[in-house]
C-alpha positions in Angstrom: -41.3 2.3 -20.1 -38.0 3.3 -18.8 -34.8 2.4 -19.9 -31.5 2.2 -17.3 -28.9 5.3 -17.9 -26.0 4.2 -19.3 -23.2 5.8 -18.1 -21.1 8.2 -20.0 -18.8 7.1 -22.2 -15.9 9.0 -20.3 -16.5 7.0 -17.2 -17.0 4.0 -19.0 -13.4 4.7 -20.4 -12.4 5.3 -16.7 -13.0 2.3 -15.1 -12.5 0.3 -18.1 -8.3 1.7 -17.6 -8.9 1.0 -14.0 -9.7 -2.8 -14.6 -6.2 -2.4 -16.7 -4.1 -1.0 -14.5 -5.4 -3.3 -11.2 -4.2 -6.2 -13.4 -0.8 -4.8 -14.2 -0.2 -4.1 -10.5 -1.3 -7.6 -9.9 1.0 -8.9 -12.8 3.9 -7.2 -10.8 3.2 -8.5 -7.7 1.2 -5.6 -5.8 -1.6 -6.3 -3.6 -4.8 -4.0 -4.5 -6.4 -3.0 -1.7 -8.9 -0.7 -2.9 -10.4 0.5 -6.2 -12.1 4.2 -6.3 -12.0 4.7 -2.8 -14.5 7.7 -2.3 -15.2 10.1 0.6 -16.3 13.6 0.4 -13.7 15.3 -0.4 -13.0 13.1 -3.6 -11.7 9.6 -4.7 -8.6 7.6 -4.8 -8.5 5.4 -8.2 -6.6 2.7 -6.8 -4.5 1.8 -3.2 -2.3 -1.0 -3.3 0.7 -2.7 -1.5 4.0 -3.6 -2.9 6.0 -4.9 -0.5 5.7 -3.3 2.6 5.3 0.3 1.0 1.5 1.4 0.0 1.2 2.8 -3.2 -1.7 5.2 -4.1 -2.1 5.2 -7.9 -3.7 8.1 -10.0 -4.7 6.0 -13.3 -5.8 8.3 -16.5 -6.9 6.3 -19.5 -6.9 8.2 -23.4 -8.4 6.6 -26.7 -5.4 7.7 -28.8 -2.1 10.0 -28.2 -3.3 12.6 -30.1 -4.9 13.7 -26.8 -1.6 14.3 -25.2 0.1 12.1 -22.1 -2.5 10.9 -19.7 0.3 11.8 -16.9 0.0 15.4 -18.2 -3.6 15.5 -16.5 -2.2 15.4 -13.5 -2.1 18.9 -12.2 -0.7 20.5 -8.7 -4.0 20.6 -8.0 -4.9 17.4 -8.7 -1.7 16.1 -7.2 -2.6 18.2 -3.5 -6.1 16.6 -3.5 -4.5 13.4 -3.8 -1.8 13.8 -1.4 -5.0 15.0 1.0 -6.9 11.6 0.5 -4.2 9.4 1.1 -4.0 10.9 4.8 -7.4 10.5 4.9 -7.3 7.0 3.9 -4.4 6.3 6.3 -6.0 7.9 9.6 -9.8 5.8 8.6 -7.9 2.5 8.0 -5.5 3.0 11.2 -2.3 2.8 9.2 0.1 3.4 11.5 3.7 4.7 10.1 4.4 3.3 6.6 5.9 4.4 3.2 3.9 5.5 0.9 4.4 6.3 -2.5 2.3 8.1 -5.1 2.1 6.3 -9.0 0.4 7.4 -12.3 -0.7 4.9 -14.9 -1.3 6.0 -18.2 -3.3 3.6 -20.0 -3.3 3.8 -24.2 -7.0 1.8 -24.8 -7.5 2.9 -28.2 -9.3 -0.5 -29.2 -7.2 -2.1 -31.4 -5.4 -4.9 -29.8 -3.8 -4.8 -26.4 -3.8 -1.5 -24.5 -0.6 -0.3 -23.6 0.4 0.5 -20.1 2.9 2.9 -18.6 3.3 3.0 -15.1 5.2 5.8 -13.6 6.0 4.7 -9.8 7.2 7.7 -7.2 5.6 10.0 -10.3 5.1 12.7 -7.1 
């Protein structure tokens, strides 16, 4: 008998702050247009519109602030590679000229009660 793998409980966290965020983006009016857009070189967490400007958001979800700021994952590193998908995604979707702008959400899901949101738009 074989059981399914459950997925780690990291990524479980993951895309449960992703579900989070897409609905606070929604709540303020922005169009999602893509959630964990993946090609070989990595993945964008989540593309959206608001207003005529796309907006490429890096979301990082913690259990409790003890672990430090979610934002604070965000390295140079991290940041490049992003900066490097959002081309990508803009030359395979024909996006011709446009403003784009990068956001980090940091979601607080520590499981008791609401999670908290902070969204950071133009955070690089």
């Amino acid at each position: 008998m074989t059981t399914a793998a459950r997925p780690a409980r990291h990524l479980t966290l993951g895309r449960r702050g992703e579900d989070i965020a897409a609905r606070h983006l929604q709540k303020l009016g922005f169009v999602v247009l893509a959630r964990n857009w993946r090609c070989r070189q990595g993945e964008l967490d989540l593309i959206a519109t608001d207003g005529r400007t796309l907006v490429v958001c890096e979301v990082k979800t913690r259990t409790r602030e003890s672990f430090g700021d979610p934002a604070e994952a965000v390295t140079e590193d991290k940041i490049a590679r992003i900066r490097r998908l959002a081309g990508q995604w803009l030359s395979i979707h024909r996006v011709g000229w446009c403003r784009v702008r990068f956001d980090v959400i940091a979601v607080y899901a520590d499981g008791d009660g609401e999670p908290r949101v902070r969204h950071i738009p133009g955070a690089f």
